[in-house]
C-alpha positions as CSV (number, residue, x, y, z in Angstrom):
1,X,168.0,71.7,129.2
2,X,165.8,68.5,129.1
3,X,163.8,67.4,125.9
4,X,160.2,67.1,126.3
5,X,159.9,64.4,123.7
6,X,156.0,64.1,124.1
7,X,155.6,67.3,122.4
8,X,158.6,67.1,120.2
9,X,157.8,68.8,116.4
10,X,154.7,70.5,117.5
11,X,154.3,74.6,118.6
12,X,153.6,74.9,121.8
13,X,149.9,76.5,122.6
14,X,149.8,79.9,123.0
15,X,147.3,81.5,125.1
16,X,145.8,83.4,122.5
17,X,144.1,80.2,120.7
18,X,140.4,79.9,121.1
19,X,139.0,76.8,121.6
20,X,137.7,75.1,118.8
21,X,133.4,75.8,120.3
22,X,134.5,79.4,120.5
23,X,135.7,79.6,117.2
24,X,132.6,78.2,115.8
25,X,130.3,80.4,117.4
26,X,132.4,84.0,116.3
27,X,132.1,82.7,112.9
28,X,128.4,82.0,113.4
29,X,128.3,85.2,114.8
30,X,129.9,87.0,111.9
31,X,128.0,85.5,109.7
32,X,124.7,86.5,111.0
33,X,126.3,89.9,111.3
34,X,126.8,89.5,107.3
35,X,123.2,88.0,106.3
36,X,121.8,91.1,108.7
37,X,123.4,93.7,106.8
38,X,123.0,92.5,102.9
39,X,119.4,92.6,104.0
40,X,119.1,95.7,105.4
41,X,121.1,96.7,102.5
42,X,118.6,95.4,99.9
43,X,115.5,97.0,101.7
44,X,117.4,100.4,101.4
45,X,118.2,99.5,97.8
46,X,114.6,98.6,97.1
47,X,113.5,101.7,98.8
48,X,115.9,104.4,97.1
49,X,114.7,103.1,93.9
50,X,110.9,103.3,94.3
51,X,110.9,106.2,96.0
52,X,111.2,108.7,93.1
53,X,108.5,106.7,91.7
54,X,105.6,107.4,94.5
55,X,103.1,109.7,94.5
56,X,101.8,111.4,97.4
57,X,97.8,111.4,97.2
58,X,97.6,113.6,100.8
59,X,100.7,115.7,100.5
60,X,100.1,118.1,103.7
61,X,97.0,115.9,104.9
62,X,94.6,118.5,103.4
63,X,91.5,116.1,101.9
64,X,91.3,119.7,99.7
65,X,94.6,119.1,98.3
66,X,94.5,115.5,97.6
67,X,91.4,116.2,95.4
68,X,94.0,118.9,93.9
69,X,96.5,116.5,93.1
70,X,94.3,113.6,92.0
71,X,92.6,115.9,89.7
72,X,96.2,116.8,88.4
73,X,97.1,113.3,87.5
74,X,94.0,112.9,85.9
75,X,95.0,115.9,83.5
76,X,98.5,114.9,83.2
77,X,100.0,112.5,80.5
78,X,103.8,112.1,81.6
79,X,104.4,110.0,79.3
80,X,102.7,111.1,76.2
81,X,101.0,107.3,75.8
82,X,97.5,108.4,75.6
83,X,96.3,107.5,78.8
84,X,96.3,109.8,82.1
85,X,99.3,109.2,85.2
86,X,95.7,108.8,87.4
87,X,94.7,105.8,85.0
88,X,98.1,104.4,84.5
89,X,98.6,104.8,88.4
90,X,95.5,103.3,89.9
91,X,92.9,101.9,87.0
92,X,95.7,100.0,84.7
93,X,98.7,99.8,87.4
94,X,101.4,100.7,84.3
95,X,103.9,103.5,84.8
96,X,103.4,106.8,83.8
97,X,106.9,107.4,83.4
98,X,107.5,105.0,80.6
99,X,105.0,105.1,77.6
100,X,105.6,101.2,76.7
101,X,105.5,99.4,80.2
102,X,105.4,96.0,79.2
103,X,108.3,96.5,76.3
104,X,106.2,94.6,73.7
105,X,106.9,97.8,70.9
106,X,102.8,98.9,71.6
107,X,102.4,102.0,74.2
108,X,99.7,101.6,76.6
109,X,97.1,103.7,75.4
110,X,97.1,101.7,72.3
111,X,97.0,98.8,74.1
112,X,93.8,99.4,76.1
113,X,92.3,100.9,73.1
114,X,93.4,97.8,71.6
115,X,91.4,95.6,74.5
């Protein structure tokens, strides 16, 4: 059998290789792929963890029961920090799920006392 000495110490091509251009763009392809899903993953992320934390104003679209429930955060204190969840929701924007929302060692109520 002759020696092909042209392409003597390389592997021969096999037909599964992709060119180099194709190559390039599968990657670029995968990596889109990637970017697209840590996204999406960080929206749903995002979202599972504010979503215990809203508060439906309209819950069945009754204008009868959103005075209801507005009244009911204006006579609830979750948090025991002096100050309504409807003032802490919508008046200060602080949470009425935690009694110190800034972590300075003062709870809100004493802080708007406080000025």
């Amino acid at each position: 059998m002759p020696v092909d000495r042209k392409n003597a110490g390389q592997q021969p091509e096999t037909p599964n290789d992709l060119p180099h251009e194709t190559q390039k763009r599968v990657l670029w392809v995968v990596l889109a792929v990637g970017v697209f899903a840590l996204i999406l993953g960080g929206v749903q992320l995002q979202r599972s963890l504010t979503k215990p934390f809203q508060v439906a104003l309209i819950p069945n679209g009754n204008a009868n029961s959103s005075n209801q429930t507005t009244d009911a955060l204006k006579a609830k204190d979750t948090d025991k920090d002096g100050l309504s969840d409807y003032d802490e929701l919508y008046v200060y924007h602080t949470s009425p799920y935690i009694a110190d929302s800034d972590s300075d060692g003062v709870p809100d109520g004493q802080e708007v006392k406080n000025g």
